[in-house]
N, CA, C and O atoms as CSV, one atom per row, in Angstrom:
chain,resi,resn,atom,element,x,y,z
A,1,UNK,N,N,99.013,117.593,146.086
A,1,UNK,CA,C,99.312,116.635,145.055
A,1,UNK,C,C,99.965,117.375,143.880
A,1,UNK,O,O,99.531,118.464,143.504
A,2,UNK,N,N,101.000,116.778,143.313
A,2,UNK,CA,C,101.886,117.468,142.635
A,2,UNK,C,C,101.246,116.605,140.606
A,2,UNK,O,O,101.341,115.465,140.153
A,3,UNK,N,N,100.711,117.817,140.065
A,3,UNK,CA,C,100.207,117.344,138.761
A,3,UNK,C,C,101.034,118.045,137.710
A,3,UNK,O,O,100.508,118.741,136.841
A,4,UNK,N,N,102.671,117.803,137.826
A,4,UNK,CA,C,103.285,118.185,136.681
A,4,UNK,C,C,103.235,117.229,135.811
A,4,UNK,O,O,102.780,116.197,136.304
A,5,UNK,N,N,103.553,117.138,134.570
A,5,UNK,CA,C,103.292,116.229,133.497
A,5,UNK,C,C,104.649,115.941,132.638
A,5,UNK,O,O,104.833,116.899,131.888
A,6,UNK,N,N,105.761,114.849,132.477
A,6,UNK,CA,C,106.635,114.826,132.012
A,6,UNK,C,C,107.340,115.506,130.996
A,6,UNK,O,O,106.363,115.784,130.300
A,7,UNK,N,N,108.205,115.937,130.445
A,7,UNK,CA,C,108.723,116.637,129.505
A,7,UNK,C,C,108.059,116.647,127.990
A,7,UNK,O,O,107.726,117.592,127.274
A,8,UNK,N,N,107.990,114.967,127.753
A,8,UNK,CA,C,107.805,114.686,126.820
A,8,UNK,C,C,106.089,114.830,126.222
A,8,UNK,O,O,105.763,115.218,125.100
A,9,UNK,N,N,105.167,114.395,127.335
A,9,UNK,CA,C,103.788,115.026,127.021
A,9,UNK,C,C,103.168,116.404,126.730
A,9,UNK,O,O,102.135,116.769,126.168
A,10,UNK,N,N,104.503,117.216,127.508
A,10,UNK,CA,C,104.145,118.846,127.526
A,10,UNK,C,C,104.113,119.156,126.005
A,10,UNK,O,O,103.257,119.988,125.708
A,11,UNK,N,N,104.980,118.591,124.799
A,11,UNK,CA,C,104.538,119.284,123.908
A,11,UNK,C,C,104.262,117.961,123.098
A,11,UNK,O,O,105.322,117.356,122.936
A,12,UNK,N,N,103.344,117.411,122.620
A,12,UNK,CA,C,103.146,116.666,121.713
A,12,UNK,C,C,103.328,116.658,120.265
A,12,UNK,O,O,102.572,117.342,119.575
A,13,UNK,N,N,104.291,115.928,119.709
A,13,UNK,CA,C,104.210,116.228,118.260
A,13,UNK,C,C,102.750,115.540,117.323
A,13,UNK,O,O,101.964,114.647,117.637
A,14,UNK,N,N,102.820,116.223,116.348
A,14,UNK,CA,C,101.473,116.410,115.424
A,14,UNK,C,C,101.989,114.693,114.568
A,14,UNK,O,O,102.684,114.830,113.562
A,15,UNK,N,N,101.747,113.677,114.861
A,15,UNK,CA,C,101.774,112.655,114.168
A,15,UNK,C,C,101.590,112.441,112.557
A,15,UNK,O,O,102.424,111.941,111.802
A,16,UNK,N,N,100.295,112.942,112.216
A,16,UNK,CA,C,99.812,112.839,111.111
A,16,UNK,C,C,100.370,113.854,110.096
A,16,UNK,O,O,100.948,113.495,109.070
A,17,UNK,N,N,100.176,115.087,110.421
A,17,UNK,CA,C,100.908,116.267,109.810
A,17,UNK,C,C,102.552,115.668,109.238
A,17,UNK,O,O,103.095,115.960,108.172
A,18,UNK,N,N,103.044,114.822,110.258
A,18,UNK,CA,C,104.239,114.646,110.140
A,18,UNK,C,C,104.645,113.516,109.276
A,18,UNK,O,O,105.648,113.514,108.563
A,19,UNK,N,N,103.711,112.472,109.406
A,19,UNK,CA,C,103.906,111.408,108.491
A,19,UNK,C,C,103.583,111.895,107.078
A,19,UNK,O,O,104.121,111.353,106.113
A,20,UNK,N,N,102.506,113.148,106.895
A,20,UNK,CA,C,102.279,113.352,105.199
A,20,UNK,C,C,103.565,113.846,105.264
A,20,UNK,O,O,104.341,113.345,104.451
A,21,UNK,N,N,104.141,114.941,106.226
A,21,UNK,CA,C,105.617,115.590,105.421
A,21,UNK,C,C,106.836,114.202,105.149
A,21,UNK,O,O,107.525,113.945,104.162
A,22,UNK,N,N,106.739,113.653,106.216
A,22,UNK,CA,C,107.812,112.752,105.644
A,22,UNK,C,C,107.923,111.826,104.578
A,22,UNK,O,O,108.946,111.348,104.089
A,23,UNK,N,N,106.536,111.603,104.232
A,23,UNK,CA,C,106.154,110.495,102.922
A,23,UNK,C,C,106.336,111.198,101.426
A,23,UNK,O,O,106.827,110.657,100.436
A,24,UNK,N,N,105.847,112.448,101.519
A,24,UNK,CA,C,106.029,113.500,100.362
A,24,UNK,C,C,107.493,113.608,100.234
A,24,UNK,O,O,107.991,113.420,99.124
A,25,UNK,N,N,108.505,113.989,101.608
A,25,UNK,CA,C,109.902,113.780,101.218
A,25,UNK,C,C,110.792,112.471,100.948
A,25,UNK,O,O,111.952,112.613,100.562
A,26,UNK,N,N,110.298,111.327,101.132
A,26,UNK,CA,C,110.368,109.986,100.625
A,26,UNK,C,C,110.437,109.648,99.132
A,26,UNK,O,O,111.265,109.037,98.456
A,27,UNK,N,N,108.805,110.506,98.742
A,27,UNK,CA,C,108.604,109.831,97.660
A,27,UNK,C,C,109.151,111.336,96.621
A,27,UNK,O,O,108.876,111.215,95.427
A,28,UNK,N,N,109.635,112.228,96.893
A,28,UNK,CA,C,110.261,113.281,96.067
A,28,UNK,C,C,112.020,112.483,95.989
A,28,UNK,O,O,112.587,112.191,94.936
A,29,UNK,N,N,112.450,112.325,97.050
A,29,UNK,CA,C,113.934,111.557,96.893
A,29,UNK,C,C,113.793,110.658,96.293
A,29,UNK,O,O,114.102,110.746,95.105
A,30,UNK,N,N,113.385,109.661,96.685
A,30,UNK,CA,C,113.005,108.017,95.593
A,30,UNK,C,C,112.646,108.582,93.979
A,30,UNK,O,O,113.234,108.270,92.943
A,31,UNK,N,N,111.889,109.189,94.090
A,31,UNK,CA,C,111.489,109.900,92.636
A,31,UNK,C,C,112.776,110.669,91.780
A,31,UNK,O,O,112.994,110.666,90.569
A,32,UNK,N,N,113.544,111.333,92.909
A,32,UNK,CA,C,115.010,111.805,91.833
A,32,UNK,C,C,115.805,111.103,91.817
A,32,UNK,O,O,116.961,111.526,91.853
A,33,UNK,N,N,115.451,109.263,91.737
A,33,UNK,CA,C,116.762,108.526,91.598
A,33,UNK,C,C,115.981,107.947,90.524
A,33,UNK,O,O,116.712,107.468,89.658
A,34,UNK,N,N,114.369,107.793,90.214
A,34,UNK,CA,C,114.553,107.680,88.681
A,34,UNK,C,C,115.371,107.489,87.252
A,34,UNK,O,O,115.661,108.568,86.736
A,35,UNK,N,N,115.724,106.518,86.646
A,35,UNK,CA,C,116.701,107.016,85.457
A,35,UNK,C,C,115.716,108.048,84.697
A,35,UNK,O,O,114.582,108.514,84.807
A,36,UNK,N,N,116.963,108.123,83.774
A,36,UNK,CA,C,116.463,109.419,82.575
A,36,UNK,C,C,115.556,109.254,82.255
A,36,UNK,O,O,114.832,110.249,82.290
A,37,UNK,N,N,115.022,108.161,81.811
A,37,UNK,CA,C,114.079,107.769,81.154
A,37,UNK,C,C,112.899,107.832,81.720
A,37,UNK,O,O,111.973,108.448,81.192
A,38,UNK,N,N,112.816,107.364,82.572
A,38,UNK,CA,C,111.727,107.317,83.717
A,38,UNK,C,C,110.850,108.699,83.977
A,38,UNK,O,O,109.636,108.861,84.094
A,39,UNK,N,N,112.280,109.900,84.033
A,39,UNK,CA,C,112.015,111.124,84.431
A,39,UNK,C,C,111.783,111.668,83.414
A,39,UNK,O,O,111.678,112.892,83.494
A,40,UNK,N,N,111.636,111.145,82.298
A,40,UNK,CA,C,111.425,112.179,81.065
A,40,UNK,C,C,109.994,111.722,80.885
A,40,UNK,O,O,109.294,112.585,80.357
A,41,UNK,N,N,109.377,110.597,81.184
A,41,UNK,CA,C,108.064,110.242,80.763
A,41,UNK,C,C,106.996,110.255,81.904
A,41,UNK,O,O,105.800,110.050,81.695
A,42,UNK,N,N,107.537,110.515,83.126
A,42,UNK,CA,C,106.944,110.935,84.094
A,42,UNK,C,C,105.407,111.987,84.363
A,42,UNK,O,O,104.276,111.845,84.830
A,43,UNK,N,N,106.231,113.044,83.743
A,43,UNK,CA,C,105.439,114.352,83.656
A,43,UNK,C,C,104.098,113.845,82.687
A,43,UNK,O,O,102.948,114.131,83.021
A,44,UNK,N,N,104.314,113.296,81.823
A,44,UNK,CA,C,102.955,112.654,81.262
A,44,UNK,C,C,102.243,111.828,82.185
A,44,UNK,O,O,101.033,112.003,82.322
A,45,UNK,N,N,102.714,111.140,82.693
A,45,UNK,CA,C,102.217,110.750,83.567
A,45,UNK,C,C,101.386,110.969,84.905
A,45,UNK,O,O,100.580,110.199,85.427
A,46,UNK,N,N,101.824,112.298,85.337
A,46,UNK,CA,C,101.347,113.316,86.438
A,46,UNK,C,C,99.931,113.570,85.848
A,46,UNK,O,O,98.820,113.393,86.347
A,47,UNK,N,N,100.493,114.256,84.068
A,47,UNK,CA,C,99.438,114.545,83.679
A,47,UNK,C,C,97.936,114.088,83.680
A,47,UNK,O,O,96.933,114.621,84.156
A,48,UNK,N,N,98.126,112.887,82.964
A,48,UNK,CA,C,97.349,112.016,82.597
A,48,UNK,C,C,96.224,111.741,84.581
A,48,UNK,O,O,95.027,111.945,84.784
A,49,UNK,N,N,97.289,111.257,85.562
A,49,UNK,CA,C,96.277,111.633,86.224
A,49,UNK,C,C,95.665,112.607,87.225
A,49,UNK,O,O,94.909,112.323,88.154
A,50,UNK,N,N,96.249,114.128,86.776
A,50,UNK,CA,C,95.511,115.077,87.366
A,50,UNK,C,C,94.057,115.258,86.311
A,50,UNK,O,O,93.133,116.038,86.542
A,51,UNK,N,N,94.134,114.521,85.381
A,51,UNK,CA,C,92.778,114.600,84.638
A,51,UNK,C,C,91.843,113.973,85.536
A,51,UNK,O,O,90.691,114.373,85.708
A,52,UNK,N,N,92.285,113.134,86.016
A,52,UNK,CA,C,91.048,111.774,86.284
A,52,UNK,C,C,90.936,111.744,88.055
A,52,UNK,O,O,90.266,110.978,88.747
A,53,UNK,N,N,91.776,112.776,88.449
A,53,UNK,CA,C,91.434,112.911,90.150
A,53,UNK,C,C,90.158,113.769,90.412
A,53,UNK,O,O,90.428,114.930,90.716
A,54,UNK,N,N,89.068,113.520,90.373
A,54,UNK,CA,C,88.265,114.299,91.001
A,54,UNK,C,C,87.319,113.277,91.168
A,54,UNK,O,O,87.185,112.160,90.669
A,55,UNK,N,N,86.306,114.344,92.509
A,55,UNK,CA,C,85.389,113.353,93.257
A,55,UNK,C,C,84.485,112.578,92.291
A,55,UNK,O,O,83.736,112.953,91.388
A,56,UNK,N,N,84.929,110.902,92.972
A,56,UNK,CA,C,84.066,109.806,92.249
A,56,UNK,C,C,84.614,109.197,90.992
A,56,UNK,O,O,84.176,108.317,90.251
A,57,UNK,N,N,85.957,110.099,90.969
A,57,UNK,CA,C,86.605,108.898,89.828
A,57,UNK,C,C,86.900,107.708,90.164
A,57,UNK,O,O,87.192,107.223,91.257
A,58,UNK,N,N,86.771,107.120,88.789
A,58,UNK,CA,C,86.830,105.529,88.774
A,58,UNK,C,C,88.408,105.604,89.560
A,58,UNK,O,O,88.314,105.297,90.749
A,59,UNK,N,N,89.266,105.814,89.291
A,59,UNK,CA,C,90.663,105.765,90.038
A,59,UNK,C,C,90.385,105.138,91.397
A,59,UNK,O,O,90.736,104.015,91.758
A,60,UNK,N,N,89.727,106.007,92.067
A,60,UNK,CA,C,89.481,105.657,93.507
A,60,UNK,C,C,88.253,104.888,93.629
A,60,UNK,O,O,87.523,105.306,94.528
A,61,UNK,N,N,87.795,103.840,92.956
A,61,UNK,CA,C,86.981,102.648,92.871
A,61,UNK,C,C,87.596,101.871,93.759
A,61,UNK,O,O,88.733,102.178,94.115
A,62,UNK,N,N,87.029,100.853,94.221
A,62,UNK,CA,C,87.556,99.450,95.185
A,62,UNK,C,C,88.443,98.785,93.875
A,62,UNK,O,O,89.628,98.478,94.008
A,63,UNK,N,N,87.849,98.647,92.859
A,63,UNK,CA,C,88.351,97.840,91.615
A,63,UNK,C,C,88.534,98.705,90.370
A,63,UNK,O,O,87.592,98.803,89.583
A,64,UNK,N,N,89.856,99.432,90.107
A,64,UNK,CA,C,88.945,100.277,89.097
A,64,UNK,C,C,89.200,99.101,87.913
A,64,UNK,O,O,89.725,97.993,87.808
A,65,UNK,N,N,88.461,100.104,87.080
A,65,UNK,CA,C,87.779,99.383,85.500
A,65,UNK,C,C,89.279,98.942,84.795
A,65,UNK,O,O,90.000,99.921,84.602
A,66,UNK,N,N,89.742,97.906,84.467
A,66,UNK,CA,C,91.057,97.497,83.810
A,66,UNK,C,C,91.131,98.306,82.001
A,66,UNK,O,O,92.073,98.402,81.214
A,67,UNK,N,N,90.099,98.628,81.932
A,67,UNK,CA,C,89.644,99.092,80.131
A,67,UNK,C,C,89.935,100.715,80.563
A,67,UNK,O,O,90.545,101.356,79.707
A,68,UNK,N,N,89.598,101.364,81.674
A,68,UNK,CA,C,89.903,102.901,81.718
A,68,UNK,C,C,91.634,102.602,81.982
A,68,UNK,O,O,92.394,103.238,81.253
A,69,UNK,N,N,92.159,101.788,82.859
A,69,UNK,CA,C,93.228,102.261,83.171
A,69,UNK,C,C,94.095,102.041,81.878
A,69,UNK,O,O,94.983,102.875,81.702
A,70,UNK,N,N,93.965,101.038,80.947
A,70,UNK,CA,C,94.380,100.768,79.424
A,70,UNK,C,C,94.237,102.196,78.990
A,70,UNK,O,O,95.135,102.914,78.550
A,71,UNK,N,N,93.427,102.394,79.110
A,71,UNK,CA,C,93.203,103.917,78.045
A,71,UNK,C,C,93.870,105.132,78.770
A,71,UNK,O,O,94.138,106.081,78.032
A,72,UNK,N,N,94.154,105.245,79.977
A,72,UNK,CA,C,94.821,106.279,80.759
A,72,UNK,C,C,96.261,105.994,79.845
A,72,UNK,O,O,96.815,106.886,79.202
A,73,UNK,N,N,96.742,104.598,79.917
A,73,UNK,CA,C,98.160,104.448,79.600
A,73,UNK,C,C,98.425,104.893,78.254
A,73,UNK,O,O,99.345,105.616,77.870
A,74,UNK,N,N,97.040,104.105,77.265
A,74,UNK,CA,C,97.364,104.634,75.887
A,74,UNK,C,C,97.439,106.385,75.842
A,74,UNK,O,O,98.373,106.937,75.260
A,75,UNK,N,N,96.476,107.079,76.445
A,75,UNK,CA,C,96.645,108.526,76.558
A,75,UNK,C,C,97.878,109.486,76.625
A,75,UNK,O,O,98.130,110.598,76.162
A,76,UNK,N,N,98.666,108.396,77.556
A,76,UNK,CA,C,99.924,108.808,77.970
A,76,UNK,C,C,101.207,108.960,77.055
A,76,UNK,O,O,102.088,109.731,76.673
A,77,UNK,N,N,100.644,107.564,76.967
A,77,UNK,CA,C,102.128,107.207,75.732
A,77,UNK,C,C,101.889,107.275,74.427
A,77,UNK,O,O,102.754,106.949,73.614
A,78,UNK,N,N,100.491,107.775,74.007
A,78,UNK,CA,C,100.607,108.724,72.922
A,78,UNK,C,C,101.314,109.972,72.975
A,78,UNK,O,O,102.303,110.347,72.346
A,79,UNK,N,N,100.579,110.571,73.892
A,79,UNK,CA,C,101.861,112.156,74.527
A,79,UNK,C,C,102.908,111.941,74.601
A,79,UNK,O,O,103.664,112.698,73.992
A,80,UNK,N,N,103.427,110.931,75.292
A,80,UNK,CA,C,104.848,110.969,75.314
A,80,UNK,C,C,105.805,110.590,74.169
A,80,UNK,O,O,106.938,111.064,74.238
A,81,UNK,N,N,105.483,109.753,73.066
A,81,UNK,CA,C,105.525,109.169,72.067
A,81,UNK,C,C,105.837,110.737,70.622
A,81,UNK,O,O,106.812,111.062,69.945
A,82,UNK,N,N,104.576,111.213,70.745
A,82,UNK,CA,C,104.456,112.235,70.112
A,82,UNK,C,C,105.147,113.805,70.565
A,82,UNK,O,O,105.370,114.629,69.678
A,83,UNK,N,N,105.476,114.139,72.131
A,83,UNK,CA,C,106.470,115.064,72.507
A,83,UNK,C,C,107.895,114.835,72.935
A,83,UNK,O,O,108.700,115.639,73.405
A,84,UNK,N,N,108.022,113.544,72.663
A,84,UNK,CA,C,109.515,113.510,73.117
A,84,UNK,C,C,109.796,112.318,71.941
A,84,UNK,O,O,109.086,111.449,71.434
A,85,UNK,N,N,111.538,112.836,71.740
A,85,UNK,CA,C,112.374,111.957,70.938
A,85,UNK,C,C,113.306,111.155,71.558
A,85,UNK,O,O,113.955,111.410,72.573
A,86,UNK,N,N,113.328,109.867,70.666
A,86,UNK,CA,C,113.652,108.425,71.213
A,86,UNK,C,C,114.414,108.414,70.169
A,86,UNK,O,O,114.221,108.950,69.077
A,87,UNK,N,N,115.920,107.337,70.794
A,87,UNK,CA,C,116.551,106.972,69.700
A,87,UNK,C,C,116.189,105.537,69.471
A,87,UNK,O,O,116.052,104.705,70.368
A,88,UNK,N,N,116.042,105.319,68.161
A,88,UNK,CA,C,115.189,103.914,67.782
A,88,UNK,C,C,115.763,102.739,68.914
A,88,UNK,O,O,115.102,102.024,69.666
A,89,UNK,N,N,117.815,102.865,68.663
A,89,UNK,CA,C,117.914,101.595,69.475
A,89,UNK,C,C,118.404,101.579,71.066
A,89,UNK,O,O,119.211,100.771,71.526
A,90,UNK,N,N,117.717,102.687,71.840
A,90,UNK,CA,C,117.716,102.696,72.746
A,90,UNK,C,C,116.814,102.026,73.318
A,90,UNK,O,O,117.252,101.260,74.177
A,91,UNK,N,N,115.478,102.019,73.137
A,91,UNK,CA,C,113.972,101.496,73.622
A,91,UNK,C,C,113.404,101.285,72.598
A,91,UNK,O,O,114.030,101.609,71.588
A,92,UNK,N,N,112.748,100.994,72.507
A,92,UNK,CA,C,111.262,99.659,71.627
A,92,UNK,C,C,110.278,100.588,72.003
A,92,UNK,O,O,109.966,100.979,73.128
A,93,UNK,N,N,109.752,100.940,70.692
A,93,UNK,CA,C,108.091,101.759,71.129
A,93,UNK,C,C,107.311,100.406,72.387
A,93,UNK,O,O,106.334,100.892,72.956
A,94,UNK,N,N,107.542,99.269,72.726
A,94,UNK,CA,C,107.151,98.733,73.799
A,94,UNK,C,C,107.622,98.714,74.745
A,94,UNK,O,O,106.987,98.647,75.797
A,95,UNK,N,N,109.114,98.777,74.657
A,95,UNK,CA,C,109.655,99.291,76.026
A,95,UNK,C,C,109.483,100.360,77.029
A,95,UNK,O,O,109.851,100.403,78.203
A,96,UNK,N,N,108.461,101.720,75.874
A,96,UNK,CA,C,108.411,102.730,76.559
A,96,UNK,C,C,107.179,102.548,76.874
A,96,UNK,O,O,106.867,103.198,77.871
A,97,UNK,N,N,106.058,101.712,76.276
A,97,UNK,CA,C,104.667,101.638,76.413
A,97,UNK,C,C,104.822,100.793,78.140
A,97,UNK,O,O,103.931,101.065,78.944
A,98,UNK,N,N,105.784,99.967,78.524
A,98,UNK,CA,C,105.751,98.893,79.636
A,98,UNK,C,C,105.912,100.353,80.652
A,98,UNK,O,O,105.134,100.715,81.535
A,99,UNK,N,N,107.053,100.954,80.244
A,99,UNK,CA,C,107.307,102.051,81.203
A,99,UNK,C,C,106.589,103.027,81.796
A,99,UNK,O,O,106.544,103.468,82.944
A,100,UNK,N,N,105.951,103.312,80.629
A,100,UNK,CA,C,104.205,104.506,81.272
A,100,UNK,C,C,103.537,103.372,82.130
A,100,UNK,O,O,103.226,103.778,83.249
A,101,UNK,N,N,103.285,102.264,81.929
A,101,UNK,CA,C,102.521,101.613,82.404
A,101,UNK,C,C,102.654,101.467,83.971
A,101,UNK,O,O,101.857,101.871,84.817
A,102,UNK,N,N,104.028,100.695,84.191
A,102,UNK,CA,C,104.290,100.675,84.790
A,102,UNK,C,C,104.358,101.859,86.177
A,102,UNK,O,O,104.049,101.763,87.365
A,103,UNK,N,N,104.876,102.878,85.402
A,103,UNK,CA,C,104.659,104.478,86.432
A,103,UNK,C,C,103.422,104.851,86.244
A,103,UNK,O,O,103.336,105.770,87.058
A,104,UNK,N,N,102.571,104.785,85.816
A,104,UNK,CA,C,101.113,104.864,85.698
A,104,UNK,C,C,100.033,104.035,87.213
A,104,UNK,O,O,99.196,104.434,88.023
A,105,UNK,N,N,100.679,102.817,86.905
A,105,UNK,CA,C,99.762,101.915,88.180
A,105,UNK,C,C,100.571,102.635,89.561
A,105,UNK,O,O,99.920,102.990,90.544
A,106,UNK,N,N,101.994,102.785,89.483
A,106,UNK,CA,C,102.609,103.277,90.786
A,106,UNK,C,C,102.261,104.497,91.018
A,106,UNK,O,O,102.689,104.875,92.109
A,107,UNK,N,N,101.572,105.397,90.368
A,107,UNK,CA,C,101.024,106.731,90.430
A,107,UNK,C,C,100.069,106.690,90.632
A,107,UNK,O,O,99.541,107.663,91.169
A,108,UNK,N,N,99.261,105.453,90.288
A,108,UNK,CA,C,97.627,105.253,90.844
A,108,UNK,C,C,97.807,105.063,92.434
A,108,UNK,O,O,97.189,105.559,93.375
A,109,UNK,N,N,98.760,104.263,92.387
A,109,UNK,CA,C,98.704,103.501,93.957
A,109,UNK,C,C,98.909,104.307,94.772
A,109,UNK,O,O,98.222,104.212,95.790
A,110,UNK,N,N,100.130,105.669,94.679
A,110,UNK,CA,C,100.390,106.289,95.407
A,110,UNK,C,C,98.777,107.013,95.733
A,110,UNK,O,O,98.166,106.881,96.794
A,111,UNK,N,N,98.429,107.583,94.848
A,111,UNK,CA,C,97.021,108.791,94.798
A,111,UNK,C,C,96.198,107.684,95.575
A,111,UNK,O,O,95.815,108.276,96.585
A,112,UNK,N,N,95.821,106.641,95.617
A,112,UNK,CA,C,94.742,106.211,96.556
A,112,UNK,C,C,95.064,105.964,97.552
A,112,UNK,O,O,94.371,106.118,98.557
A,113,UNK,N,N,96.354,105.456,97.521
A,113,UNK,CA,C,96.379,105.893,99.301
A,113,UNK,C,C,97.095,106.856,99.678
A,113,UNK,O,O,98.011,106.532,100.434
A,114,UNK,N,N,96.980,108.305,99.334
A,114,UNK,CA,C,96.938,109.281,99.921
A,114,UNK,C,C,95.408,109.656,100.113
A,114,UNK,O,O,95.020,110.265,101.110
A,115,UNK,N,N,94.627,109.280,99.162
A,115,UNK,CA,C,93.186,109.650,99.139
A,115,UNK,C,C,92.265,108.963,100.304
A,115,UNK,O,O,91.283,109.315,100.959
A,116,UNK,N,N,93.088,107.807,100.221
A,116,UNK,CA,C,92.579,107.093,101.913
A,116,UNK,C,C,92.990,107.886,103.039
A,116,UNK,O,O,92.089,108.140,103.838
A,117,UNK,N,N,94.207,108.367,103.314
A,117,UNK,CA,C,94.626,109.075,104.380
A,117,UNK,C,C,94.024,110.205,104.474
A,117,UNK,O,O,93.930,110.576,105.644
A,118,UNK,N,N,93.638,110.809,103.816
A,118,UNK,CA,C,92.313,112.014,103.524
A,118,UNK,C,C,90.887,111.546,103.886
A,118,UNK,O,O,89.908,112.062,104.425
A,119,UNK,N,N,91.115,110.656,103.492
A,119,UNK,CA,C,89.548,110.123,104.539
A,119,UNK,C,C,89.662,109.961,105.499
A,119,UNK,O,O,89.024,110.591,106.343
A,120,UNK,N,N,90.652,108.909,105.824
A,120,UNK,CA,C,90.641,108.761,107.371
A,120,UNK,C,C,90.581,109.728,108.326
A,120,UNK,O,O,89.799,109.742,109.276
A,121,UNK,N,N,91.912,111.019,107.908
A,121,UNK,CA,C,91.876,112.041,108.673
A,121,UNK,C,C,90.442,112.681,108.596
A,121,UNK,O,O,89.982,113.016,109.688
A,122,UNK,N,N,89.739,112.883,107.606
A,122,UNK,CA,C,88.148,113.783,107.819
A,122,UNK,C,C,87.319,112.702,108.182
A,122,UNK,O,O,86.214,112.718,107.640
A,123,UNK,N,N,87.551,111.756,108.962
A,123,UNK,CA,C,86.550,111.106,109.719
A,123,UNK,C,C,86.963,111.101,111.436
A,123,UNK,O,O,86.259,110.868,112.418
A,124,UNK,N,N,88.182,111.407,111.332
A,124,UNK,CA,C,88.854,111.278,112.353
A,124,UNK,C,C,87.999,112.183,113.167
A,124,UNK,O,O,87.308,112.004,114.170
A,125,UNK,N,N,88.349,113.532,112.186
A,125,UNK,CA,C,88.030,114.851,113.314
A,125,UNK,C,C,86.862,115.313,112.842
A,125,UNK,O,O,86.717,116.514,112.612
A,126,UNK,N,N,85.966,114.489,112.658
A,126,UNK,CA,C,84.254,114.790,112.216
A,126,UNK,C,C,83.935,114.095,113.531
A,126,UNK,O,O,83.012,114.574,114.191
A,127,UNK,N,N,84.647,112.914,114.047
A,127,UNK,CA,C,83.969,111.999,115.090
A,127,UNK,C,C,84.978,112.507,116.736
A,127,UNK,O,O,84.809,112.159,117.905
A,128,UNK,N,N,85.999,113.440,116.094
A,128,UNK,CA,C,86.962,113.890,117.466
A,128,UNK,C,C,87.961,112.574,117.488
A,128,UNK,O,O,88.479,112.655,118.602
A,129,UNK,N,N,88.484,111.437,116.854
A,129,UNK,CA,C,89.006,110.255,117.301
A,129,UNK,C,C,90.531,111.551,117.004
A,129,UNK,O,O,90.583,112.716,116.610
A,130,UNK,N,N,91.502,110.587,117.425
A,130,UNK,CA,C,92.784,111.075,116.997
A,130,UNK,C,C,93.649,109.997,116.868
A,130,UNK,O,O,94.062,109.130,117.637
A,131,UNK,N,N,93.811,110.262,115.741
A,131,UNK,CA,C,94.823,109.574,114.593
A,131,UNK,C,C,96.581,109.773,114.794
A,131,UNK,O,O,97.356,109.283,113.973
């Protein structure tokens, strides 16, 4: 009985490995089409939540608290407000407050579900399933 195994099974590609690389290069391209603006208030933004990523932050709640994420934004766009210069009639101190905001919740969203895919995978291979 002849037990060769098709071309394509002989080497299996790594699925998961591959979907984080391709999503990280997704969201790095999408991210350098940003306008200026966007990209200048960004980095506060990173900031603001490498503070608040660690185990058991509210961030990664089912619901987080609507009063922390207010205060993440005010955090932000005080920093940004106070390290970077605006020309008055380019943006509205609210135009830039909508803008943190805005990249703020899309920076939440991204981090929890990468933080889900981190679970999933360490349950995966705690129980042997494959993902």
């Amino acid at each position: 009985m002849d037990l060769r195994l098709p071309y394509y099974m002989m080497y299996p590609i790594p699925y998961a490995f591959d979907e984080d690389k391709i999503q990280k290069r997704d969201r790095e391209y999408l991210q350098s089409m940003y306008p200026a603006t966007a990209k200048k208030i960004f980095p506060y933004i990173q900031e603001e939540c490498d503070r608040q990523e660690y185990e058991g932050s509210m961030i990664y709640d089912e619901y987080p608290d609507k009063l922390q994420l207010c205060l993440m934004c005010r955090r932000a766009y005080e920093q940004v407000m106070k390290q970077e210069k605006w020309e008055k009639e380019t943006y509205t101190p609210e135009q830039i407050r909508e803008i943190v905001e805005i990249l703020m919740y899309q920076e939440l969203m991204e981090r929890r579900g990468k933080g889900r895919r981190q679970q999933e995978k360490t349950v995966a291979s705690c129980t042997g399933l494959v993902l």
